[in-house]
Steps between C-alpha positions, in 0.01 A plus 500: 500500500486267219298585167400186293627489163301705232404789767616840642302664767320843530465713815307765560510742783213746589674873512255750585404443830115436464536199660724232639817463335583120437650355172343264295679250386435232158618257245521669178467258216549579083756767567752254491808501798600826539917536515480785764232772640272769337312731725264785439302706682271570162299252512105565402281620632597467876888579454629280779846365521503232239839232473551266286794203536615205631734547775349694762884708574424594124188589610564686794775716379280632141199558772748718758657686186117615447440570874849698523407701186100574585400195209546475123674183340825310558675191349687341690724198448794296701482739774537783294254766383554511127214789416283722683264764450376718776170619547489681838141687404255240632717260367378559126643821404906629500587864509810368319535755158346310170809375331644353865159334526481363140913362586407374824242282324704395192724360752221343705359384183813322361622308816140353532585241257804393708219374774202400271556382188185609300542735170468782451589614864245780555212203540697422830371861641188478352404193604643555860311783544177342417574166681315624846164667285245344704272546253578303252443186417647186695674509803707792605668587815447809699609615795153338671583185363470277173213673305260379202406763253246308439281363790665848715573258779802505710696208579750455786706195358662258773818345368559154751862406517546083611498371729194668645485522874127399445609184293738400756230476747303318326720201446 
């Protein structure tokens, strides 16, 4: 898979079993090309299985690091997981004591910047885990699809690659 210049992608994968699990994949623009793979699993308010990245090896191996562990956050870069925090209570919580918890985030925290390059590094989390908040504004995607806080509809995008079998007919 090739990402265009400019973008990373986002997937998100429905984890509770309410319904049909298939991931969601998008073009995410303004968070510049990411130089690895973020993943949570705290993501408001539905707390799917959110990734962040470019290559989708990066991708895969920061999502199975949360699947392996029951879901928190991992970093991952060059086929190596450089941070992770586990959160095997719903995928939100750790029964980790405080001061491992606080180091396992300091960690996660500082190696963020090695894969996005905004400042300080704690907006990376925060604005990870409110990336899929359906409700607000502009588009947002869930695991049902690309979402508008807005309007509260629910778009299934359709991403054509050429040639089109329909547009070879047609000639």
């Amino acid at each position: 898979m090739i990402v265009p210049e400019g973008f990373s992608l986002i997937s998100v994968q429905h984890r509770h079993g309410r319904h049909q699990a298939g991931t969601r994949l998008a073009l995410l623009e303004g968070w510049d090309e990411l130089q690895g793979a973020i993943a949570t699993s705290y993501s408001h308010d539905s707390h799917n299985l959110v990734v962040l990245g470019r290559d989708p090896q990066q991708m895969m191996l920061a999502a199975n690091t949360l699947i392996a562990s029951g879901g928190g956050m991992a970093v991952v870069q060059q086929g190596e997981v450089l941070a992770h925090v586990a959160m095997p209570i719903a995928g939100m919580l750790s029964d980790l004591p405080a001061s491992e918890l606080a180091a396992s985030f300091h960690a996660l925290r500082e190696v963020s910047g090695k894969v996005v390059e905004w400042e300080p590094p704690y907006r990376v989390f925060k604005a990870i885990e409110g990336t899929c908040l359906a409700c607000n504004a502009g588009p947002h995607l869930t695991d049902l699809g690309l979402t508008d806080g807005l309007t509260r509809e629910i778009v299934d995008p359709f991403i054509c690659s050429w040639p089109h079998a329909d547009a070879r007919q047609a000639d």
